[in-house]
LUMDREN-243127 format. One record per residue (C-alpha): residue in three letters; x, y, z. Coordinates in pm, whole numbers, padded with zeros to 5 digits, always signed. Example, Ala and Ser with C-alpha at 12.3 -4.5 7.8 and 13.67 -1.06 7.14 Angstrom:
<pts>
ALA+01230-00450+00780/SER+01367-00106+00714/
</pts>
This chain:
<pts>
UNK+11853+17266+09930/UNK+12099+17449+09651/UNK+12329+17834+09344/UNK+12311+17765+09020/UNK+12499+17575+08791/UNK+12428+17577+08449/UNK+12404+17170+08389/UNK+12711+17104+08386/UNK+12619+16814+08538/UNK+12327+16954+08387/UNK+12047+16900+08654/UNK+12204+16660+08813/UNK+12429+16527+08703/UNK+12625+16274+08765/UNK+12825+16078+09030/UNK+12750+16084+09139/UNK+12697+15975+09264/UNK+12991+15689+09374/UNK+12592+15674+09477/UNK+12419+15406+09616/UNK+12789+15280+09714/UNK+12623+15004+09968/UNK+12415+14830+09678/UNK+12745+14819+09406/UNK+12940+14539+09265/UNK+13154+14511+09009/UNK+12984+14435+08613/UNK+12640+14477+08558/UNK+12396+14703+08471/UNK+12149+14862+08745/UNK+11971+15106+08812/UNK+11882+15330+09126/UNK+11726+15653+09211/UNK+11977+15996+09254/UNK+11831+16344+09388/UNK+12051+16614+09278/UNK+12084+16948+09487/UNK+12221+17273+09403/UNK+12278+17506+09621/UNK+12419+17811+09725/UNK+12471+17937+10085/UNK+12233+18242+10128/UNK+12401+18552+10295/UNK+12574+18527+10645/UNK+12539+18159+10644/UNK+12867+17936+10728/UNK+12888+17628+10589/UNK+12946+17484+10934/UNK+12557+17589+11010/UNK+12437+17434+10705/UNK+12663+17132+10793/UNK+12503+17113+11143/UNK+12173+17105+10902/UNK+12292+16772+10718/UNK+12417+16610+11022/UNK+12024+16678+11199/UNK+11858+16555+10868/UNK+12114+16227+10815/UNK+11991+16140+11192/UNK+11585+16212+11085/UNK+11642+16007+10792/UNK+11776+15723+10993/UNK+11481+15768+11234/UNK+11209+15748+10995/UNK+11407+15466+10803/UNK+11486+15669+10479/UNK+11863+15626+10476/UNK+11987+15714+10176/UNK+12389+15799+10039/UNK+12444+16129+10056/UNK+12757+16203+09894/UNK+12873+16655+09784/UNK+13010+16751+09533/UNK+13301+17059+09522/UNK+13363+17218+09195/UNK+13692+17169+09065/UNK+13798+17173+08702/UNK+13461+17328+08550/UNK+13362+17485+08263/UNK+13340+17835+08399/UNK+13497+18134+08265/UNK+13531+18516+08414/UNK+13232+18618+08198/UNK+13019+18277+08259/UNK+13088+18188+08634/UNK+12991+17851+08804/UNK+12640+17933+08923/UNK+12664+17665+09269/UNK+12887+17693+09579/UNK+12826+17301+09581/UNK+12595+16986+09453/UNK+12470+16727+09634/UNK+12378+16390+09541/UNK+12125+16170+09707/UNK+12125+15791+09563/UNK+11865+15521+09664/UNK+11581+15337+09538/UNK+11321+15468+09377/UNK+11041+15416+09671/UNK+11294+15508+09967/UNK+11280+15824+09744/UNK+10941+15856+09779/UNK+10888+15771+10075/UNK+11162+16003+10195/UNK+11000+16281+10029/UNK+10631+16194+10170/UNK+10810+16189+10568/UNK+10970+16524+10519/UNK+10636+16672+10411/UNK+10419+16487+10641/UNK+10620+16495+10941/UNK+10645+16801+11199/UNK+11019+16676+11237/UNK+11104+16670+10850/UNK+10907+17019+10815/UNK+11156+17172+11093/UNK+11416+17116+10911/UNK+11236+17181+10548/UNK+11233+17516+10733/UNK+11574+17561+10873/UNK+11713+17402+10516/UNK+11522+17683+10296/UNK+11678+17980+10572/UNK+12018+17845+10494/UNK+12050+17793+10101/UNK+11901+17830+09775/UNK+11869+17491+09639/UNK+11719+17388+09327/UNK+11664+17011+09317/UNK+11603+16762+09073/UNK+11568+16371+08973/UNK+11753+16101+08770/UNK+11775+15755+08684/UNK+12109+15667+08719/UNK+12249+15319+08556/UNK+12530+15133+08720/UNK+12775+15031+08414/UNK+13078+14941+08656/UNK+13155+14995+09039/UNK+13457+14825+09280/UNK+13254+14738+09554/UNK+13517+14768+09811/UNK+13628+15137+09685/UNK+13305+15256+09624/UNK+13195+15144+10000/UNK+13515+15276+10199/UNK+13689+15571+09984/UNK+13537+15894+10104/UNK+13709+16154+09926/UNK+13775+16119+09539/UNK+13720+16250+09198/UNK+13402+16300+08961/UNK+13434+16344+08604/UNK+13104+16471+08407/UNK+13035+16476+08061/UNK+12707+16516+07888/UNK+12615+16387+07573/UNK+12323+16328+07315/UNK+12281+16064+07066/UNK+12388+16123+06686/UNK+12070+16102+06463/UNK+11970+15778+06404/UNK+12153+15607+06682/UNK+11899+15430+06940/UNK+11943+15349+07273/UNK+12007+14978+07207/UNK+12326+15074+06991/UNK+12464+15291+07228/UNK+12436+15056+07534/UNK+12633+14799+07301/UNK+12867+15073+07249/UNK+12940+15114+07585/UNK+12906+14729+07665/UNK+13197+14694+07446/UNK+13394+14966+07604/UNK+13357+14785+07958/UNK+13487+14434+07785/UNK+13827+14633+07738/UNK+13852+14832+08080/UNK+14110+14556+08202/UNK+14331+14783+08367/UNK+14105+15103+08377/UNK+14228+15329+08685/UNK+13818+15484+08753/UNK+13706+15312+09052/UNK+13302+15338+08903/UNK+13120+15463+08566/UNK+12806+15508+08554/UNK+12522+15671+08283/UNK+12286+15972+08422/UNK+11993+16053+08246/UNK+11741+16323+08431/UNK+11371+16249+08453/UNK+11244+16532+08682/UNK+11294+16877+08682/UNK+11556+16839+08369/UNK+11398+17085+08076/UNK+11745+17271+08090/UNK+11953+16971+08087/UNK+12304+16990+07893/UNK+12224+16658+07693/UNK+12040+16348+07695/UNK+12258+16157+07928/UNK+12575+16194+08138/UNK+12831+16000+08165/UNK+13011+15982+08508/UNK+13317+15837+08611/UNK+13437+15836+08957/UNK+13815+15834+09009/UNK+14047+15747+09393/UNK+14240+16056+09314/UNK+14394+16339+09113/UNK+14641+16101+08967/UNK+14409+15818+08887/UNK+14239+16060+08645/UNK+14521+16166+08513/UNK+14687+15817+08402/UNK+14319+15821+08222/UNK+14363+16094+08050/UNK+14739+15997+07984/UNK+14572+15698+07783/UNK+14369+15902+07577/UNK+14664+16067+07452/UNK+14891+15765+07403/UNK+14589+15624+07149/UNK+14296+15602+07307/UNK+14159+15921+07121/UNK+14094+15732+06854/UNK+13840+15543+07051/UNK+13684+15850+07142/UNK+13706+15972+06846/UNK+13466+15676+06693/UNK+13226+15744+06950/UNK+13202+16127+06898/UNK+13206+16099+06532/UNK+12942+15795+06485/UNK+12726+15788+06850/UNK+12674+16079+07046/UNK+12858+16471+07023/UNK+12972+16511+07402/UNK+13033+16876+07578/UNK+13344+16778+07721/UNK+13496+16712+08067/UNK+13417+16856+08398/UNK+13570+16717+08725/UNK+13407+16740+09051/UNK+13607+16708+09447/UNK+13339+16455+09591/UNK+13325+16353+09932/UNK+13118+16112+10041/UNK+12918+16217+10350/UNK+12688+15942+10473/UNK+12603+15605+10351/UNK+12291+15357+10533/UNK+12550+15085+10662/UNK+12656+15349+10908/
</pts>
């Protein structure tokens, strides 16, 4: 179901993907499945029509019992410029366990329901879709499970030479042990498995903020010193593309 975007959140990327909001808690690493779709309205299609689409396929999914979060993503503060323009009209994230995944996918295929609206989907948008593993570093339960309408923040990276995985997990282990009074609501590390080739990095780092203002007061940290952190971390463990920020809104979770 999805225009272009040129991996910005790279396939996926990357909330998202306050994903899998029902199954968070706060500390602790965990993983979960996220489908990422990136579409683009095709001509003379409203996005009211293609919303009537969602609504139709989050009541089939609760039918054939593959609920999954399904949260969109708006672009807001992206790397596009007039000569390189952002390639999507929107992203959408789809965050659940690996076999619900699966077994979603086999029920749309399988099922004359899920192929009526495989049908209906593919005459109302261009969508290019992909997977990721997505690793919970940090979530608010409560936020993640009852704010609907906040802020993503993308940024892919790849390791330095010579770093492994194991030192940049510690890395960002120690990072967590000094979030105290962080004002992001969930962080969590994307890293595409499926469908990927063109991916901007190795991994993605995504934040998910309540507001405008929350990510601001972030950013007013970096200035007031916390550069310096980042600065370690782009000089000695990974070279980053920089920030993108998303409008998400989440549209459906399971407990509903």
């Amino acid at each position: 179901m999805f225009k272009k975007m040129k991996l910005l959140i790279g396939f996926a990327c990357l909330p998202l993907f306050g994903f899998a909001d029902n199954h968070a808690s706060e500390g602790g690493n965990s993983f979960f499945n996220l489908q990422v779709q990136m579409c683009t309205l095709k001509d003379g299609v409203e996005m009211k029509d293609y919303d009537a689409l969602i609504n139709d396929f989050f009541k089939w999914s609760k039918k054939h019992d593959v609920e999954v979060t399904f949260v969109r993503q708006l672009p807001f503060l992206t790397h596009a410029t007039a000569t390189n323009p952002y390639p999507y009209d929107f992203i959408e994230f789809l965050g659940t366990n690996h076999a619900n995944s699966g077994k979603g996918w086999d029920k749309w295929m399988s099922t004359k329901d899920g192929q009526k609206l495989n049908e209906r989907w593919q005459s109302l948008a261009q969508c290019n879709v992909k997977m990721a593993n997505v690793m919970r570093l940090y979530a608010d339960a409560n936020a993640m499970s009852t704010d609907n309408d906040r802020i993503a923040v993308w940024n892919w990276c790849t390791r330095k030479p010579g770093v492994t995985w194991d030192q940049l997990s510690a890395k960002h282990q120690s990072w967590l042990a000094n979030s105290e009074d962080a004002p992001n609501i969930a962080w969590f590390n994307v890293f595409p498995h499926m469908g990927s080739a063109s991916a901007s990095g190795e991994f993605a780092h995504l934040v998910i903020y309540p507001n405008v203002e929350a990510m601001m007061k972030r950013t007013a940290g970096y200035v007031d010193g916390g550069w310096r952190v980042e600065d370690d971390y782009l000089t000695s463990y990974a070279t980053c593309n920089g920030r993108s920020a998303s409008i998400e809104q989440v549209l459906y979770r399971p407990t509903q």
